[in-house]
Backbone and ligand atoms as CSV (ligand in chain L), in Angstrom:
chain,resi,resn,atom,element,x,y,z
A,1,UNK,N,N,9.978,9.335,-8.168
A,1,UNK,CA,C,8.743,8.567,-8.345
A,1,UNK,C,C,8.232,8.734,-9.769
A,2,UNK,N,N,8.006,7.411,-10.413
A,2,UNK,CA,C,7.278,7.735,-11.680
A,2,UNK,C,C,5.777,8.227,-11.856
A,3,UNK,N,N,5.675,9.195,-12.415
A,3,UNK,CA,C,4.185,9.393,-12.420
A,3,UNK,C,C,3.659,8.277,-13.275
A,4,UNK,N,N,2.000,8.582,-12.713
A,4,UNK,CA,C,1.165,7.421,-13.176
A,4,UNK,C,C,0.617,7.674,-14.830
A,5,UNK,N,N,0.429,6.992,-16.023
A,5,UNK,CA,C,0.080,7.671,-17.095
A,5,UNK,C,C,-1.379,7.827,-16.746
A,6,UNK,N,N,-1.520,8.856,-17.217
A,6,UNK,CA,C,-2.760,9.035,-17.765
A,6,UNK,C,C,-4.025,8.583,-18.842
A,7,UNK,N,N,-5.074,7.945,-18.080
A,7,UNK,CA,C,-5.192,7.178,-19.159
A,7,UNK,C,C,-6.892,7.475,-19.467
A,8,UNK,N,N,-7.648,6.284,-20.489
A,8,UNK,CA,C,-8.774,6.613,-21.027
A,8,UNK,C,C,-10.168,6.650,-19.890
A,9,UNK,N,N,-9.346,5.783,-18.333
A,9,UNK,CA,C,-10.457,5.907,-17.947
A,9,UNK,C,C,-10.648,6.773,-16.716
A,10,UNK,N,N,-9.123,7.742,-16.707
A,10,UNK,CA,C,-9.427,9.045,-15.505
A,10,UNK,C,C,-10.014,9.734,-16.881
A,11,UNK,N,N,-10.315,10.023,-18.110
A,11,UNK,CA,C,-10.845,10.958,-18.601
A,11,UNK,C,C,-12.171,10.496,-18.711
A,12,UNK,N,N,-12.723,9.222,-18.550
A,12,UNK,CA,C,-13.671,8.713,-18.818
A,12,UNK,C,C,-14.526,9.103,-17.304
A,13,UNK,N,N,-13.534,8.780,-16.172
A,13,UNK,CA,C,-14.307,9.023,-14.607
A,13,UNK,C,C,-14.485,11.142,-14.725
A,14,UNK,N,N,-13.644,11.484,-15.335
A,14,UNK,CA,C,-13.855,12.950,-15.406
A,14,UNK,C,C,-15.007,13.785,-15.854
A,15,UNK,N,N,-14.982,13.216,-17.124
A,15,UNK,CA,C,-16.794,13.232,-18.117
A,15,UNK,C,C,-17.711,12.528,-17.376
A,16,UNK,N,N,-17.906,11.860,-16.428
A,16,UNK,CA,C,-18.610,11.042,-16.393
A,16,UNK,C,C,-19.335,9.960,-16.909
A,17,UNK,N,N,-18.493,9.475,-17.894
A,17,UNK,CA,C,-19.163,8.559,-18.779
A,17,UNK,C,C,-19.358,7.110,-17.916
A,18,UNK,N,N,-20.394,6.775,-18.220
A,18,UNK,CA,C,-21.107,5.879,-16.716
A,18,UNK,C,C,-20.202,4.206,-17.379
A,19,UNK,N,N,-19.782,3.763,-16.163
A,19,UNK,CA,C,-19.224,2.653,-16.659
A,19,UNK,C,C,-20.190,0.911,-16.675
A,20,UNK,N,N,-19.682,0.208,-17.605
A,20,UNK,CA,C,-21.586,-0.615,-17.131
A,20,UNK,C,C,-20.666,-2.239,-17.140
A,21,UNK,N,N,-21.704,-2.303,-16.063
A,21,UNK,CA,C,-21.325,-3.555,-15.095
A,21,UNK,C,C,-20.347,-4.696,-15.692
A,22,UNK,N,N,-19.484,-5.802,-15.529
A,22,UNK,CA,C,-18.421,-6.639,-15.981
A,22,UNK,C,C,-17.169,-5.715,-16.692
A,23,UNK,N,N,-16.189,-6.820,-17.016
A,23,UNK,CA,C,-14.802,-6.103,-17.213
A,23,UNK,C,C,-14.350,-6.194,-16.057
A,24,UNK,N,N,-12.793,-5.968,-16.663
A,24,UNK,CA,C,-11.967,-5.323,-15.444
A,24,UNK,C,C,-11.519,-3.841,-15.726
A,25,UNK,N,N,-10.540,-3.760,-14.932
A,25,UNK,CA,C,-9.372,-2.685,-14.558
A,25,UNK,C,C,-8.692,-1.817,-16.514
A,26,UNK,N,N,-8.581,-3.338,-16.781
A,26,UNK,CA,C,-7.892,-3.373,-18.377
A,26,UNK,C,C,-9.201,-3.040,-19.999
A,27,UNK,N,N,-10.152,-3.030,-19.214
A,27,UNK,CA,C,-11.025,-3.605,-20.496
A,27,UNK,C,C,-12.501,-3.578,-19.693
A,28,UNK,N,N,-13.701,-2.484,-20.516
A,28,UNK,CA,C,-14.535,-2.669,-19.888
A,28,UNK,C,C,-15.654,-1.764,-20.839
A,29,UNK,N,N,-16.458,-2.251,-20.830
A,29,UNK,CA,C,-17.979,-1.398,-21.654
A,29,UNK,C,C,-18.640,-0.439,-20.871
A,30,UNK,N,N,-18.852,0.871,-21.496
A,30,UNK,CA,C,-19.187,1.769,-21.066
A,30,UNK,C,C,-20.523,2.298,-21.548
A,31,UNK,N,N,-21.438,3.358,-21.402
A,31,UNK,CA,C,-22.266,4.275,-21.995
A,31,UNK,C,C,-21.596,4.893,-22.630
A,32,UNK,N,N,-21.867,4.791,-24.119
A,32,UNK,CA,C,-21.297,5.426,-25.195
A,32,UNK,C,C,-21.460,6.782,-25.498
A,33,UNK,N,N,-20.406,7.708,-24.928
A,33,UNK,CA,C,-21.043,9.298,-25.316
A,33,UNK,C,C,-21.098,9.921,-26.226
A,34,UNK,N,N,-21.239,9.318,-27.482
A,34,UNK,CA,C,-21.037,9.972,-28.506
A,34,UNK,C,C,-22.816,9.783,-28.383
A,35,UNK,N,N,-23.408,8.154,-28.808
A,35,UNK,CA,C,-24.618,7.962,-29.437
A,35,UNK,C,C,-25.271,7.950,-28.093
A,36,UNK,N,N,-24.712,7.754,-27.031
A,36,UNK,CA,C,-25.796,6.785,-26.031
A,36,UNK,C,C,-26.076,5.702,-25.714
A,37,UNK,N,N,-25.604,4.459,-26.217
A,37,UNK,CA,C,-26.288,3.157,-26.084
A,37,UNK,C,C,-25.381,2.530,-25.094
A,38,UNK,N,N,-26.554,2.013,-24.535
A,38,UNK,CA,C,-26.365,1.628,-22.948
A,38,UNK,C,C,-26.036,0.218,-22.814
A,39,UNK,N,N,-25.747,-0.517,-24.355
A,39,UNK,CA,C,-26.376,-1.986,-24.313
A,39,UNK,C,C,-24.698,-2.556,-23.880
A,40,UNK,N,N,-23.417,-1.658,-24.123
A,40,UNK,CA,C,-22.526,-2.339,-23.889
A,40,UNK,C,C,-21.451,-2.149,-25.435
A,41,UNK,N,N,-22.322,-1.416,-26.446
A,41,UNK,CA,C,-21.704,-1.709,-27.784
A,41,UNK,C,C,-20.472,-0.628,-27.901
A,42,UNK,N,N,-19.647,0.116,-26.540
A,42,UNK,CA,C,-18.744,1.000,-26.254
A,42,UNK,C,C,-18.390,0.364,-25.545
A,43,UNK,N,N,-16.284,0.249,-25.705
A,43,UNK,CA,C,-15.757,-0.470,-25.244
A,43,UNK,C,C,-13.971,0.586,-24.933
A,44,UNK,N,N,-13.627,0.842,-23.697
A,44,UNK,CA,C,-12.738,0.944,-23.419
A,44,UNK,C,C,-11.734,0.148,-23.129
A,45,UNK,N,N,-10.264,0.315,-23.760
A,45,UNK,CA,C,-9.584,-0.382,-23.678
A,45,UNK,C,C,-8.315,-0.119,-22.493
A,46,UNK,N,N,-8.138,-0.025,-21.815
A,46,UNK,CA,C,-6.785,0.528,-21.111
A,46,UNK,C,C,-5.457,-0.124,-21.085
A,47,UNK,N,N,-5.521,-1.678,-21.181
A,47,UNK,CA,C,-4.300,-2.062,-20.936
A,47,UNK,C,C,-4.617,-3.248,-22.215
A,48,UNK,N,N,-3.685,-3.691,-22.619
A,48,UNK,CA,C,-4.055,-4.691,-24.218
A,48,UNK,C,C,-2.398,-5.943,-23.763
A,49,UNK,N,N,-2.775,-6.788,-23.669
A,49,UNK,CA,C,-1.733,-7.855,-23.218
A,49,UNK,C,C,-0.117,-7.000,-22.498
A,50,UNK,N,N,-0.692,-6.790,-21.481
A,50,UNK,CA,C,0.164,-6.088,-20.962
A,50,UNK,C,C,0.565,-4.830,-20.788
A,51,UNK,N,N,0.022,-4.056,-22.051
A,51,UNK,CA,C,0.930,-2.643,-22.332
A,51,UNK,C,C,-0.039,-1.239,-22.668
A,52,UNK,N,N,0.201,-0.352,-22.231
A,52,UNK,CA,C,-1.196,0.526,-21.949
A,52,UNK,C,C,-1.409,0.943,-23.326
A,53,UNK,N,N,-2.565,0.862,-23.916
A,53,UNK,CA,C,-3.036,1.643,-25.475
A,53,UNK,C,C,-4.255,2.776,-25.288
A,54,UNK,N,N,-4.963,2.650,-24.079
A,54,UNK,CA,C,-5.705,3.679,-24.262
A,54,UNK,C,C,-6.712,3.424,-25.435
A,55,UNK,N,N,-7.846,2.869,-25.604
A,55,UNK,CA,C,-8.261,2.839,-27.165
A,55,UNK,C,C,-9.673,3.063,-26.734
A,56,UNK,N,N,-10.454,3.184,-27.836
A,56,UNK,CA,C,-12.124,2.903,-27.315
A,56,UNK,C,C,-12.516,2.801,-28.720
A,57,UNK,N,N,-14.106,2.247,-28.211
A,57,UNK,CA,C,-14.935,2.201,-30.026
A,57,UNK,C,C,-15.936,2.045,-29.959
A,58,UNK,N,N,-17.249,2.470,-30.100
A,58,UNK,CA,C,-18.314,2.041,-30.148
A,58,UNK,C,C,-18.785,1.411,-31.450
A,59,UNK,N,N,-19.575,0.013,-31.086
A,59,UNK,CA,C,-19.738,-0.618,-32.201
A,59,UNK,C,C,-21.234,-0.260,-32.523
A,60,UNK,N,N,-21.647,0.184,-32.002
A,60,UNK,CA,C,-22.960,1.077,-32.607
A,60,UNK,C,C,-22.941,2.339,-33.468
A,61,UNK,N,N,-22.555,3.217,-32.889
A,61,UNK,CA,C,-22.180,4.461,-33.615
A,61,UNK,C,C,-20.515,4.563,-34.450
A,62,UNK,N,N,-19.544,3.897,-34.098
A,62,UNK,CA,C,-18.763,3.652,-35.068
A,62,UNK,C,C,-17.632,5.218,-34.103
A,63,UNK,N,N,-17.747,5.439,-33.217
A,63,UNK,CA,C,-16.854,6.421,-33.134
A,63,UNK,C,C,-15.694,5.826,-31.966
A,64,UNK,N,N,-14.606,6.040,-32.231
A,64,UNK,CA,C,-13.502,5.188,-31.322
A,64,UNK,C,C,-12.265,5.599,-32.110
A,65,UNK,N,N,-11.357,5.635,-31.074
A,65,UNK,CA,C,-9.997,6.215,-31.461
A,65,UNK,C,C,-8.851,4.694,-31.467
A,66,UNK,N,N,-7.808,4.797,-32.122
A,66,UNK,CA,C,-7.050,3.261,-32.075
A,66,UNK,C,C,-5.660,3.471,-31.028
A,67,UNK,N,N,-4.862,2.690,-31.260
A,67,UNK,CA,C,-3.404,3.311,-30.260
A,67,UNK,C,C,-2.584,4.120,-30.598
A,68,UNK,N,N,-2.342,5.248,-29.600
A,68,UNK,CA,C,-1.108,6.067,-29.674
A,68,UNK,C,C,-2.308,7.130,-29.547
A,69,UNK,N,N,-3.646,7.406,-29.727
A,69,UNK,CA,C,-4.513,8.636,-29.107
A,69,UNK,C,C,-4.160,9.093,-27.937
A,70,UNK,N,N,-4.490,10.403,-28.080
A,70,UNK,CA,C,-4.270,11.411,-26.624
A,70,UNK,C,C,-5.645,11.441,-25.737
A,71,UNK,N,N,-5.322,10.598,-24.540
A,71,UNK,CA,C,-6.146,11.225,-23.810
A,71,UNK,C,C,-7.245,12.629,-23.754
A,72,UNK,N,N,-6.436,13.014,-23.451
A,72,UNK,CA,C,-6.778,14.518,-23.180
A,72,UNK,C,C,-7.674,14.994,-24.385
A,73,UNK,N,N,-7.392,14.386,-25.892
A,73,UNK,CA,C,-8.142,15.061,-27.068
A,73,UNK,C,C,-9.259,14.250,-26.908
A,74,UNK,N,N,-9.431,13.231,-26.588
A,74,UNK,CA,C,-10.994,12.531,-26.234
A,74,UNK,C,C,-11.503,12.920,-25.193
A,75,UNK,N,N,-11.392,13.365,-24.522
A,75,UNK,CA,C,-12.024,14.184,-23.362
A,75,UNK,C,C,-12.715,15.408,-23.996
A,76,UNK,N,N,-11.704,15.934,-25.206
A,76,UNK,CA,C,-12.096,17.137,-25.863
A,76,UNK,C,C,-13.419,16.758,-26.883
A,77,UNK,N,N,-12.794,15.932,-27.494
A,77,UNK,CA,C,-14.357,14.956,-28.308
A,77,UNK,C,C,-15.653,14.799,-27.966
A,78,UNK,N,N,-15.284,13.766,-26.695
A,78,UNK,CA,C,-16.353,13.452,-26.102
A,78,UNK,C,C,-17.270,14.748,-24.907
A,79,UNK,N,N,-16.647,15.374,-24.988
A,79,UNK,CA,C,-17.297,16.427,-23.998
A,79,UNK,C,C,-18.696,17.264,-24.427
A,80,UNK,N,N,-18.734,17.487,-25.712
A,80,UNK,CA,C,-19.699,18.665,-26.589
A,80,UNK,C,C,-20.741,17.526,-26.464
A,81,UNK,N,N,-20.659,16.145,-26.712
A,81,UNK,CA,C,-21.556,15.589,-27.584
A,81,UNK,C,C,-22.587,15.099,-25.798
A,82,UNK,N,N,-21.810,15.292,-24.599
A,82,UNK,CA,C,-22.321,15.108,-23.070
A,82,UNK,C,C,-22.911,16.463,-22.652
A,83,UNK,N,N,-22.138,17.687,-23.187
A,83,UNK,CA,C,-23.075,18.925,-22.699
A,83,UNK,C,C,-24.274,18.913,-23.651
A,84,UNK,N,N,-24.421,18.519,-25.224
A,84,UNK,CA,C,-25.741,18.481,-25.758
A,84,UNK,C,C,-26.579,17.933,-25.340
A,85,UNK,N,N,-26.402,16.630,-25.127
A,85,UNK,CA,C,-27.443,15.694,-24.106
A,85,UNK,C,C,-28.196,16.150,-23.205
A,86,UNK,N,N,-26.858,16.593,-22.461
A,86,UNK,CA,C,-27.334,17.114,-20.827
A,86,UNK,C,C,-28.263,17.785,-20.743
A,87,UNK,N,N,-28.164,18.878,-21.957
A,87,UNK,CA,C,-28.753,20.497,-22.358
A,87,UNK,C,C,-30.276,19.683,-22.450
A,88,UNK,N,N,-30.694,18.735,-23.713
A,88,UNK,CA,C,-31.529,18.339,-23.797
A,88,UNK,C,C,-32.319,17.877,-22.856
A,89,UNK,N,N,-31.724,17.029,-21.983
A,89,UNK,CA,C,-32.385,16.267,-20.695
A,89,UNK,C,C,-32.833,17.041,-19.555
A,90,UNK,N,N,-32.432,18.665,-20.078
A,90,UNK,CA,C,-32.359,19.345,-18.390
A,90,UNK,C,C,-31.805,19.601,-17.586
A,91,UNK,N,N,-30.464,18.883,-17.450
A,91,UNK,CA,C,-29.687,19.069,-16.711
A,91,UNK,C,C,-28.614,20.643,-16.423
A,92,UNK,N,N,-28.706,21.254,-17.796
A,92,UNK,CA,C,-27.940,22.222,-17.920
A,92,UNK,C,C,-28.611,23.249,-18.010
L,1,ZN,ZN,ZN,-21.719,5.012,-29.824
């Protein structure tokens, strides 16, 4: 059995980075965890005419990785900048 790749948005369901409404499966706007903005201006990419790239970018804050990124190191990225928040908001 082939395993399944791993991709931007089991690390994205892992962090919890909240996913926001339209898109599909392939392509979809998220809450941006770097800055925060909720408006849609963070964009995950998973599948790009067919073929998996894994990409993201926020067009607000400017932070986004292109193709051939590791999973796993954006999880590492994005993680500090979700426990600061959190810390701030209370949660932690
Ligand atoms: Zn951003």
């Amino acid at each position: 059995m082939k395993a399944k790749p791993f991709t931007i948005t089991d690390v994205g369901v892992l962090l919890g980075v909240q996913r926001l409404p339209g898109g599909n499966e392939d392509s979809y706007n998220v809450v941006c965890p770097f800055c925060g903005d909720e408006r849609g201006k963070c964009n995950f990419v998973v599948i790009k005419s067919g073929e998996l790239v894994n990409v993201y970018h926020c067009f607000h804050c400017g932070a986004g990785a292109g193709k051939g990124f590791d999973p796993p190191v954006y999880a590492a990225e994005c993680a500090p900048p979700y426990a600061v928040r959190r810390k701030r908001d209370g949660d932690l």
